[in-house]
N, C-alpha and C positions, 0 to 999 in steps of 0.2 A: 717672251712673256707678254703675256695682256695687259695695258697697261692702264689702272683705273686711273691716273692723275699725269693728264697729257700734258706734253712739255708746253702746251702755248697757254693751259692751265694754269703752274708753278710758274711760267713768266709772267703773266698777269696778276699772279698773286702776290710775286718777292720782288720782282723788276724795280721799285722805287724803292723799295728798302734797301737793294742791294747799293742802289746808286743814290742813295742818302747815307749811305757807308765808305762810300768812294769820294762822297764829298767830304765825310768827316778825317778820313786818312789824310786828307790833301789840306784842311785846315788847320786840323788838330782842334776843332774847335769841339766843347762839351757835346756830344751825340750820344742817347742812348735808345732803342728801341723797346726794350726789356722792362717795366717798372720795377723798383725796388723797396715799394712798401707792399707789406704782405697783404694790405686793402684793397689791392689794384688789383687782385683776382680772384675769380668765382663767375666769370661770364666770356660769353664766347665760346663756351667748349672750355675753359681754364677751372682747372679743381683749386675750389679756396679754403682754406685753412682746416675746416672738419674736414672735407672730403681728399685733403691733401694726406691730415694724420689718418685715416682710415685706409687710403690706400697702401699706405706705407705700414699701417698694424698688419693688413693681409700680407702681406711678402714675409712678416715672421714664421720661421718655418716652413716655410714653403719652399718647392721645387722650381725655377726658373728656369724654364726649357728654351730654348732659343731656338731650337728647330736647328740646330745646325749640321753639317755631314761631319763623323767619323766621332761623334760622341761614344767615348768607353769604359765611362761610368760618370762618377757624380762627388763635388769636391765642395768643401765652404766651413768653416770654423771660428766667421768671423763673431770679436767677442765689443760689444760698445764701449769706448772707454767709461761712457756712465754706468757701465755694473750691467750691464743685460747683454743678452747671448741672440744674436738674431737670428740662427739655425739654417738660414737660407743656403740653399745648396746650388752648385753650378753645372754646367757640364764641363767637363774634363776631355780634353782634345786628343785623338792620335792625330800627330802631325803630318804623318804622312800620309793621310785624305785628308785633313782638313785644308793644309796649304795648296797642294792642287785644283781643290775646290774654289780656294779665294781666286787663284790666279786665273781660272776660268771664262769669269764674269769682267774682265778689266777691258778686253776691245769693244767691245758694247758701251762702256764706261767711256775708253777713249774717244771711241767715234761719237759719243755724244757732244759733244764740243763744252768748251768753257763755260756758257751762259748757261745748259740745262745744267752741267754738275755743279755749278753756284745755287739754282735756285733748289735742287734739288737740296745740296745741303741746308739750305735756310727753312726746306720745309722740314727738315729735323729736329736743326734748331727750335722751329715753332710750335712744336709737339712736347719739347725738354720743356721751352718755356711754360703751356699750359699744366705740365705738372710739375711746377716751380715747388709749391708747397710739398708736394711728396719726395722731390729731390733733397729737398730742404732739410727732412728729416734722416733720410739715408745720407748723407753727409754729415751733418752733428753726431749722427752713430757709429762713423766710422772713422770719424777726424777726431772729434771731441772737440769741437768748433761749438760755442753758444751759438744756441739756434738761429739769431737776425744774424749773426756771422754768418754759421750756415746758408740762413736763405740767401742771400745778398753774396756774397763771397761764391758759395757752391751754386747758387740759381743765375739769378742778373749778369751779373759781372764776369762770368765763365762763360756765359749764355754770350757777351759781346766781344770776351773774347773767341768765340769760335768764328761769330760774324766776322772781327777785324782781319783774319788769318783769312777766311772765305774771298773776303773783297783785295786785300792784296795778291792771293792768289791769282782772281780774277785776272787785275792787271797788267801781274808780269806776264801772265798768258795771250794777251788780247794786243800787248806791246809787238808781237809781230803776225802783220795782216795773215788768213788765211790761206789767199791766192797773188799773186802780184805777174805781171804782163811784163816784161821785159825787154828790153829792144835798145841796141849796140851800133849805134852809128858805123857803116863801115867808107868813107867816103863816096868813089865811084859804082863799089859793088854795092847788094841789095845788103841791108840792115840783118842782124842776127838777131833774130824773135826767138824768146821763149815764154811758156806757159809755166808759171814755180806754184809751188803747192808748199805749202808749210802745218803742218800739224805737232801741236805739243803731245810729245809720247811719255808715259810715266815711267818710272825707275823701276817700279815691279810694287811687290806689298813691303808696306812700311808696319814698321812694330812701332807702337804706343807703350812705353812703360811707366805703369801712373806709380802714383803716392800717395803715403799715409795723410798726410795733412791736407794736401788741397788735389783731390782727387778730381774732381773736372776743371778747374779753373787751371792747372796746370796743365791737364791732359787736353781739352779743347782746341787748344791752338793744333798742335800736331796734329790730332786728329783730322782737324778740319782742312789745315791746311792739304796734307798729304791727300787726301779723299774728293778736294775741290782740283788739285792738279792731274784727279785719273789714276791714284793707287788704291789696291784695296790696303784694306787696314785691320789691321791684326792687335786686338787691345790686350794689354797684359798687364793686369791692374796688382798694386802692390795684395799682398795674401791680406792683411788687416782693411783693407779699404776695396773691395770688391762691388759692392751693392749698387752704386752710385753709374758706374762705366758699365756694370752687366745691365742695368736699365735703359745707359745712351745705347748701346749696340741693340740693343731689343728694340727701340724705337728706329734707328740709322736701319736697321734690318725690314721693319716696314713700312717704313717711306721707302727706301730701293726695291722690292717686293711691287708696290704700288706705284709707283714711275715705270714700271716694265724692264728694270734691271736686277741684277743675280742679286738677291741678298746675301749673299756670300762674300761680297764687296765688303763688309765688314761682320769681324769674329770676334769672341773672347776666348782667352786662353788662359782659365783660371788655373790653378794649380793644388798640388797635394801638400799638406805638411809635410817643410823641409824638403821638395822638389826641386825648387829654383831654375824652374826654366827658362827664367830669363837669358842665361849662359848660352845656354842649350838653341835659342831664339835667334840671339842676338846673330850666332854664328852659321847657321844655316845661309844657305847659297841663294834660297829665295828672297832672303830680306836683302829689300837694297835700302831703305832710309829708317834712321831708328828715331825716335824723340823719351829721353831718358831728364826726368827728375829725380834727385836722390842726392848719395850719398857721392864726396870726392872720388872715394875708393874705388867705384864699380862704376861711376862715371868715367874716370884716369881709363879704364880697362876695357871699355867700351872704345874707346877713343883709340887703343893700342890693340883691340887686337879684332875689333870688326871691321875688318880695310874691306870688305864688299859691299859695303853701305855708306850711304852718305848719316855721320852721326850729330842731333843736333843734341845736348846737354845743357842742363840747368844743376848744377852741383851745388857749391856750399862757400861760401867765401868769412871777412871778416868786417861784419857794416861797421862806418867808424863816425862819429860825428864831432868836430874839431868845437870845441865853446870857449871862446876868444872875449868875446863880448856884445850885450844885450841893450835894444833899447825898450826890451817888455819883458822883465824878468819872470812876470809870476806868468806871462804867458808861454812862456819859454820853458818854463818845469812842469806846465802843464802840460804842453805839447809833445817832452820829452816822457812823463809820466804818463801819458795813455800810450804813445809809441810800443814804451817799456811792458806793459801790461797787456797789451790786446792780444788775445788768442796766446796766453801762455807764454808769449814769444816767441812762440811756434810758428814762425813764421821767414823766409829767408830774405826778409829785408828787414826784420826786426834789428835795432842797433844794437851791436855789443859793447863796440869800446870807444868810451866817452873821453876824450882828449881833452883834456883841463891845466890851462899851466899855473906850476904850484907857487908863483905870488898873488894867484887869485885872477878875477876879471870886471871887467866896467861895467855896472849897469844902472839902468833907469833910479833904484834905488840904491845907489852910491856901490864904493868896490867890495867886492865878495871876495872872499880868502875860498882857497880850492876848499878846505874844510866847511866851509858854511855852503856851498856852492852842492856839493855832496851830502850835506845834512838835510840844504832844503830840499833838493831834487826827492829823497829818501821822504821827507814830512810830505811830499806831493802826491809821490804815490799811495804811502799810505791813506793820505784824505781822498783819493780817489776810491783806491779798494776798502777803506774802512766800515761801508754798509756791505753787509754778505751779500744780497741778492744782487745789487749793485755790481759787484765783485763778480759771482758767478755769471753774470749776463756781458761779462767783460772778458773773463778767461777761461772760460768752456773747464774743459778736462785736458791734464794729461794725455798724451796723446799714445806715452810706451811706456814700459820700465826704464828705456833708456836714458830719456828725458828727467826721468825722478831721481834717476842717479846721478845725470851729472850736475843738476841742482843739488841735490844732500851733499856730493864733492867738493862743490864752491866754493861754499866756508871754510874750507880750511887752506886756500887757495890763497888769502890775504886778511885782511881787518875788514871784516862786515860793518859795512854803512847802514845797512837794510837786508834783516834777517828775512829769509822767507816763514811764511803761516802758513799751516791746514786751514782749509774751509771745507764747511759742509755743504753739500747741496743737498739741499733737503725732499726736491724731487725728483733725487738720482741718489741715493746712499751710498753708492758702490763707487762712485766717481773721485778721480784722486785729484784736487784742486788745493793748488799753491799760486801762493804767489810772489812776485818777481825777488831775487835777490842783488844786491847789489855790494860790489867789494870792490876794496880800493886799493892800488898798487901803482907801484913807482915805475915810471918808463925807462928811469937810470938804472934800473936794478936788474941783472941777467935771472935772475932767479925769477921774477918776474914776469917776463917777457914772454918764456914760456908759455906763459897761462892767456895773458890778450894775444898772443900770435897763432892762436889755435883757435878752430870755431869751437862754440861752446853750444850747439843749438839748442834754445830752449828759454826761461823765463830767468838767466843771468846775464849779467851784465859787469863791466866792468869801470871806474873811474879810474884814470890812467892820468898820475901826475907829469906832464911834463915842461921842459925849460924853458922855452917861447914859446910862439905862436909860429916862428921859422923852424921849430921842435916839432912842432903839431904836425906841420904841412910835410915836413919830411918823412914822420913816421906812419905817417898817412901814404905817404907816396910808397913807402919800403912795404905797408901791409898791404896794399890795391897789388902791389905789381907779384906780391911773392905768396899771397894767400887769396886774394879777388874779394870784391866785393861787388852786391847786388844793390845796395845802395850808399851814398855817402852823405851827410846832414853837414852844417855849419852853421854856425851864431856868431857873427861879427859883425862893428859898425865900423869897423876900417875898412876903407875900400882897396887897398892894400894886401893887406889879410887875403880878404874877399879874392881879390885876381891872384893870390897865390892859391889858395886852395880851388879857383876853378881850372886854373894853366894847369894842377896836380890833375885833375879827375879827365881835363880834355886829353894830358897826355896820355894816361893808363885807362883809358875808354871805361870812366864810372858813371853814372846817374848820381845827379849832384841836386838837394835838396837845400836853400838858403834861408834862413832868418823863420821857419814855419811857426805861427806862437797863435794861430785857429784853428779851422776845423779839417786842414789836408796836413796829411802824416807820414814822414818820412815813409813809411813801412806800408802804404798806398800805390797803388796807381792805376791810373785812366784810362782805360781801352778808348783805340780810337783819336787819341792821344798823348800819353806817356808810353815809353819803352821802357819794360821790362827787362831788365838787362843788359847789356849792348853788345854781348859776343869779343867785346876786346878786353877781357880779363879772365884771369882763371875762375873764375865763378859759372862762365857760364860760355859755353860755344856760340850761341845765339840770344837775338832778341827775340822777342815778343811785343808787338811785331815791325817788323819789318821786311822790304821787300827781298835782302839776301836768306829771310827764313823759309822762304817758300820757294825759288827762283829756280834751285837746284835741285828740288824734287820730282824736276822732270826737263825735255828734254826737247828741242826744236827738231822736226827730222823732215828732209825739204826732198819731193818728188818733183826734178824738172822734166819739162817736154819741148822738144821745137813748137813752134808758133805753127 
């Protein structure tokens, strides 16, 4: 292919972004490239806020053609959780030209070495970014995510996540030289020289299986990663959240298109109602690396029965946060009350079960009895969601039926502390907005247990009485190791406490959030510096990111020769 954006082009253009990514890995220190107020674009080629919602009005109804091989017919049904129908239709794959066709293009891909297919993906990245606002919309329509969620969540912050995946990719690649000269002392006789050759070879196409809630910020990493180590990539976006990943592949298609590589390096593979091809996907002999968000169920089942793939999973666990005791109480229900509420709780590091021991706890404003402790946390939320618009700019929409069910279920789960409300959104009528519930239940009680030892995803939560703070830490340890979780919280001025509940989380590999009572939220975190996850609990096979998330997606293969 001709290639309009030549490689010493896209190195000129990403070359220090990439290695201001490599410094940020290596710090951990605050790095973002991406802005995250919606003011910071409209120039340079970036669509701002009109021209953002205008692009994203055309795509209603419309045909999405990707130009891709073995389209045979035409699929899409997605419906906005705010009440509108976006009619967008996709192409629908036979797989068998279309998978041939991805695998085509990958020795081109390979021989390109490391530093083209980094900058190459950053010039994609760059392209997502300038139609930040238009993503921004197609995400709040198919997550029910509030729009600055939306942009922010589904633009920026997925946008570095794809960066952080691209630059660790980088370096586990670049970790072994391309050629090395070799030479073996042999004493009297003449020295043994060889010429070694080393190139990183990929595992084949890697499937993307995204999700309903956070459709590129989840799916980004995998993507990028798998796509920067030299696999094509095969996106297979949840059926409700389609819109967002058929955009990234329509841009990833020509950027590679315009580099002088196959755009066939990356596909979608929308699907029919009720099709599920994921199954279908996962099991085929050409995927070798899957990256799967979702549910335990179909996550367990990937993990059991795609042994021809390397499978990384993001499943579902049970966040717990231990509150022991406080020296900033009102900031402490604060912190715990917008946790509780953002995006519905729709969210898989949102907290469920609040670990309270029931003689109450210490704080700045003398001791709190678990019932006052649970009444105020209850009074917090409420005065946060108490203004509607407030409210809806906080918790988007519902995201399923499912969601709304196992909220309505809650309540009769134990003694409601904090009933959930309807709210109206009044510039989306059709949108089902609740908010958070809160019940309380005893950790001594079998009947009980049941209920916080299962995830509940969604906008409940639970107050869990129990006997100590060496109560806490243990039933903390029993739900990390036997359910997983994706994040853990704690509020203690004992430093005691403190080092039991981090020995808990160091030994069952959790992400452990301490004493939070401003503006960073358990249910947050920091590309480029916090891990999402850590791969050592059932919640989740991998992080994000990290160097073991990308390392295995490909493959060291060494040609030597005599000197």
């Amino acid at each position: 292919m001709t290639a309009a954006l030549s490689a010493h082009e896209l190195i000129a253009r990403h070359r220090s972004t990439l290695d201001q990514a490599l410094e940020a890995i290596r710090t951990r220190a605050y790095w973002s490239p991406h802005p995250e107020h919606p003011k910071a674009y409209g120039e340079n080629g970036s669509l701002d806020a009109a021209a953002g919602k205008a692009a994203f009005d055309a795509l209603l109804g419309s045909r999405l053609d990707l130009g891709q091989p073995g389209t045979d017919g035409w699929v899409g049904d997605e419906a906005s959780p705010y009440g509108i129908d976006l009619g967008v239709t996709y192409p629908h794959a036979d797989l068998d030209v279309l998978l041939p066709a991805m695998k085509a293009g990958q020795r081109a891909w390979r021989d390109a070495g490391a530093e083209q297919r980094a900058v190459v993906c950053l010039e994609i990245l760059r392209r997502i970014s300038d139609r930040t606002h238009e993503f921004a919309h197609a995400v709040m329509h198919t997550s029910g995510q509030a729009f600055m969620m939306a942009f922010q969540a589904g633009g920026p912050h997925a946008q570095d996540r794809g960066l952080e995946a691209v630059a660790y990719a980088y370096v586990e690649q670049v970790r072994t030289p391309d050629n090395a000269e070799w030479t073996k002392p042999q004493g009297k006789r003449d020295p043994l020289a060889m010429n070694k050759q080393f190139t990183p070879v990929p595992r084949g196409i890697a499937l993307m299986i995204g999700c309903n809630t956070f459709p590129t910020w989840n799916g980004y990493p995998g993507l990028f990663a798998s796509l920067a180590t030299g696999n094509a990539v095969l996106v297979k976006p949840h059926p409700r959240a389609v819109l967002p990943l058929a955009l990234t592949v329509q841009v990833a298609r020509e950027v590679l298109a315009e580099a002088g590589f196959d755009p066939n390096l990356v596909a979608l593979a929308a699907e029919r109602p009720g099709e599920g091809i994921a199954k279908t996907l996962a099991l085929r002999p050409e995927i070798r690396i899957i990256d799967y968000t979702g549910s335990t169920e179909f996550g367990d089942w990937l993990e059991a029965n795609a042994r021809q793939a390397q499978v990384y999973t993001e499943k579902a666990g049970v966040n717990t946060v231990v509150v022991h005791s406080t020296s900033d109480y009102k900031g402490m229900l604060s912190n715990l009350a917008f946790s509780l509420s953002l995006y519905s709780g729709q969210m898989c590091t949102t907290p469920q079960n609040l670990l309270v021991p029931r003689e109450g706890i210490s704080t700045d404003q003398g001791p709190k009895s678990y019932d006052e402790v649970v009444a105020d946390l209850a009074k917090s939320v409420d005065g946060l969601l108490g203004d509607d618009a407030r409210a809806n700019a906080l918790l988007g929409a519902i995201v399923n039926p499912d969601v709304k069910a196992r909220l309505e279920a809650a309540s009769g789960l134990g003694e409601v502390a904090l009933a959930s409300r309807e709210i109206t959104n009044p510039d989306f009528p059709g949108a089902v907005v609740r908010t958070p519930v809160i019940v309380k239940l005893d950790g001594a009680k079998p009947d009980d247990e049941a209920a916080y030892m299962s995830e509940c995803f969604g906008p409940v939560s639970f107050a869990v009485a129990v006997d100590s703070a060496e109560d806490a830490a243990e039933l903390l340890r029993r739900t990390v190791r036997e359910k997983g979780a994706m994040t853990v919280g704690a509020y203690t001025t004992d430093p005691e406490v403190e080092q039991a509940v981090q020995e808990v989380c160091l030994e069952e590999a959790a992400q452990l959030s301490l004493n939070l009572t401003g503006g960073v939220y358990v249910n947050q975190t920091a590309a480029f510096s916090d891990f999402h996850g850590s791969g050592g609990n059932p919640a989740a096979s991998a992080a994000l990111c990290d160097g073991a998330f990308v390392a295995n997606r490909f493959r060291v293969v060494e040609v030597r020769r005599d000197a």
